[in-house]
N, C-alpha and C positions, 0 to 999 in steps of 0.2 A: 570727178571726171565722168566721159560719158561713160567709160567702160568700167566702172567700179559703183552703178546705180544696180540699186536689186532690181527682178524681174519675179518678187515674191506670190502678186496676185492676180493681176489679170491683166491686159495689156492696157487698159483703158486706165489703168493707176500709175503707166509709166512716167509722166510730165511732171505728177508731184513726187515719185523717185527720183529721177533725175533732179530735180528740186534741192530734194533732201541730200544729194551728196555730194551736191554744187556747196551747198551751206558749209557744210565737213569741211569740205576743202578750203572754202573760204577761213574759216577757222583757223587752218593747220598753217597756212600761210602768212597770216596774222601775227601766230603767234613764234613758227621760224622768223616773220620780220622783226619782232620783237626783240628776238635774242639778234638778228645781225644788227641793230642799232647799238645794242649793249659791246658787242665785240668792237665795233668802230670804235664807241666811247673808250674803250680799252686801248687800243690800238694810238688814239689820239692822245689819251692820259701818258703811253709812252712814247709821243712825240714824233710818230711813226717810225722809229727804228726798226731797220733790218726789214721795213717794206716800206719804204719810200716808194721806189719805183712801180710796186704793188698796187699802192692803193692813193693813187697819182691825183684819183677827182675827191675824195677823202676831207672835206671843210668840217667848219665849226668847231664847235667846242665839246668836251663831254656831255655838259649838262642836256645841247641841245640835245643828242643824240639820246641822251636819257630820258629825256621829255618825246621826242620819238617812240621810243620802245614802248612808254606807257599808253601813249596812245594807240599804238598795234592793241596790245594787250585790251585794253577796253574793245577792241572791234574786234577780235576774237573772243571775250568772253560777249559779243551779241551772236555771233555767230554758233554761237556754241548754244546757247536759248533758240537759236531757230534752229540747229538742227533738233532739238527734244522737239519742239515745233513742228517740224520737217513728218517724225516720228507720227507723232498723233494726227497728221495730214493724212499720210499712205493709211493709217487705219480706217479715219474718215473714210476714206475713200473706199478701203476696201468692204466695209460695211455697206456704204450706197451700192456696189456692186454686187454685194449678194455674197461674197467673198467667205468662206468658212476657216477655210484653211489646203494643206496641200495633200491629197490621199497617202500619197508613196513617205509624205514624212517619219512614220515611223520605225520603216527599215530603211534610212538614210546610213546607220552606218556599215549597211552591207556590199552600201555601192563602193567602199576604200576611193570615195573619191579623193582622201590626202595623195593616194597614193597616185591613181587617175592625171590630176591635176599634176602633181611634181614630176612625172614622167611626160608631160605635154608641153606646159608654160607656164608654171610655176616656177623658175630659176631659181632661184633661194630655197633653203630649211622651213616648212612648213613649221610654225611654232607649235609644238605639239599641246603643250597646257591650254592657249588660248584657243585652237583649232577643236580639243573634245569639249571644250564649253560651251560652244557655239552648236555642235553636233549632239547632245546631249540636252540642250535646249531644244532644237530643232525635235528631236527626235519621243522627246516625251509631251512636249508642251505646243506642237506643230508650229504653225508659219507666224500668228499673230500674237503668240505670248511669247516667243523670242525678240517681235519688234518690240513690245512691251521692256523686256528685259535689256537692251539694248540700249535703249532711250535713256536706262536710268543710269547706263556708263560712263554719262555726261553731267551726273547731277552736281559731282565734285569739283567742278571745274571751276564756277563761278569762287568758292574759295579760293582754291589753290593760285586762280590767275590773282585774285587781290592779294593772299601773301607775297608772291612773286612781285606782284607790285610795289609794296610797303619795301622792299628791299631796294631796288629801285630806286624810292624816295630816297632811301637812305642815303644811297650813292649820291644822288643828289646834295643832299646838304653835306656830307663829307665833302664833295668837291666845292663846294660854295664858301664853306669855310674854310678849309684847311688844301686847295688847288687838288688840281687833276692826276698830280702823280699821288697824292698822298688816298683817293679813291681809289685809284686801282692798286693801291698796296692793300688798302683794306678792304677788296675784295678776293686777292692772290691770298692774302696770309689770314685768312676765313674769318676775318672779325666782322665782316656784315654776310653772315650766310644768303647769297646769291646764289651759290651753286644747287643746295642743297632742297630751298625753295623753288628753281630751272626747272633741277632735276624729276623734282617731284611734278610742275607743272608738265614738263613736256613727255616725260613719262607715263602719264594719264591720257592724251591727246595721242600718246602712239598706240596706246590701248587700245582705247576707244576706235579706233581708225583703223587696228587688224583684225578686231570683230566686227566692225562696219563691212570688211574686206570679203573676211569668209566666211561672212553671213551672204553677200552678195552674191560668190563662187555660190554657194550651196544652194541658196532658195532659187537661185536664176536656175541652174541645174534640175534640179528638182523641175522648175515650171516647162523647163525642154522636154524633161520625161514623162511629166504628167501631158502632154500637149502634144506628142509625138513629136517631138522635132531634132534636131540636129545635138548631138550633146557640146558642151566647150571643149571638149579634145578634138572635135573633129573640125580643123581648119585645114586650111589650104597657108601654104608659107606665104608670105608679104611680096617676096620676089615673083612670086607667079602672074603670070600675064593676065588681066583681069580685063572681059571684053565689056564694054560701057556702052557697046552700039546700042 
C-alpha cells in the first residue's frame, strides 16, 4: 500500500518503493486467497452446514476450489520473486543516485521510536523480537545492507509455497477418490498435514511483511530527520477540516 512503501533513499527512488510494496502485497493476498479457496473447499466437503445462509453464492465442488487455491499459490509464489526483485530495483536505484546510506542510522535506537510510534498510530503491540532486528540492522549496517537483508526474508518462500502445495494436491486426490467428505476428514483428523504446511507458509509471509513494515516506519523516519521535515507523529487527525482551495 501506498502508506507502507519505504522512503529509505532519496525521493527520486520512490516509484520503484512503491513498486516494491505493491508486489508484497500482491503476494499476501494471493496467498490469503489461497487459503479462502481451501476453507470453501471445506465448507462445501460439509455440504454447507450451519452456513447455508452464510455462504449463499458458495458453487462448485471441492476440487474446483482446490485447483483455485493452487492457482493463487503459484501467483503469490511470482509475486514473492518480484518482490526480492522489487529489493535489488530500490538498490539500483539508489546507487544511480549517489545514495550511500542514512547519517542518523547509527543512533537510530535513541530516538525510542517503538515507543514514539505506539504512543501516536501504532494501535497494536509493537513485536518487540521482530522490531530490534530491523533496528539492529538499521543501526550497525545502515539503510542499504538492511535492504539487503530484508530481501533474503523472502527466499523461503518459493519452498514452503510448493509444500503447501503438494498438500493441496493431496486433497485433491483424496477427494477424487474417496468424495469430499472423506477429504475434509482427512484434513480435520491431520492425516494430510495441511495445517502445519499453512501454517508454516503463511507464517513466513507475515514475517516477511512486519519487517517490510518497520523497516518502512524506521527508514522513512530516519529520511524525515535526516531532511528536516515533519516526523510520522506529527499529524493532524482525519477528521480535521482539510482546506483544498
Amino acid at each position: 500500500m501506498g502508506a507502507k512503501n519505504h522512503q529509505p533513499t532519496k525521493r527520486e527512488c520512490t516509484g520503484i518503493s512503491a513498486w516494491l510494496s505493491q508486489r508484497l502485497g500482491m503476494g499476501l493476498i494471493e496467498v490469503q486467497r489461497a487459503n479462502n479457496h481451501l476453507e470453501d473447499a471445506i465448507m462445501l466437503g460439509m455440504n454447507k452446514k450451519y452456513v447455508e445462509d452464510l455462504a449463499t453464492t458458495l458453487s462448485g465442488t471441492c476440487v474446483d476450489h482446490l485447483q483455485k487455491a493452487l492457482t493463487a499459490l503459484d501467483a503469490s509464489k511470482r509475486h514473492a520473486k518480484e518482490t526480492q526483485n522489487g529489493f535489488e530495483r530500490v538498490l539500483e536505484a539508489a546507487e544511480s543516485e549517489g545514495y550511500i546510506g542514512n547519517p542518523l542510522a547509527s543512533k537510530v535506537d535513541e530516538y525510542q521510536l517503538d515507543k514514539l510510534f505506539s504512543e501516536s498510530f501504532v494501535v497494536t503491540s509493537i513485536n518487540d523480537k521482530i522490531w530490534r532486528e530491523v533496528i539492529r540492522n538499521i543501526k550497525h549496517h545502515n539503510i542499504l545492507h538492511t535492504l539487503h537483508w530484508e530481501k533474503k526474508q523472502f527466499s523461503d518462500l518459493p519452498k514452503f509455497t510448493d509444500d503447501f502445495a503438494e498438500t493441496l494436491r493431496q486433497c485433491i486426490s483424496r477427494a477424487n477418490r474417496h468424495g469430499d467428505w472423506a477429504m475434509v476428514c482427512a484434513v480435520e483428523d491431520n492425516q494430510i498435514p495441511v495445517r502445519q504446511y499453512g501454517f508454516r507458509l503463511f507464517s513466513t509471509w507475515s514475517y516477511a511483511d512486519l519487517v517490510f513494515t518497520y523497516s518502512a516506519l524506521v527508514m522513512t523516519e530516519l529520511y524525515y530527520r535526516a531532511n528536516d521535515l515533519p516526523s510520522l507523529a506529527e499529524f493532524d487527525p482525519v477528521h480535521s477540516e482539510i482546506d483544498i482551495a
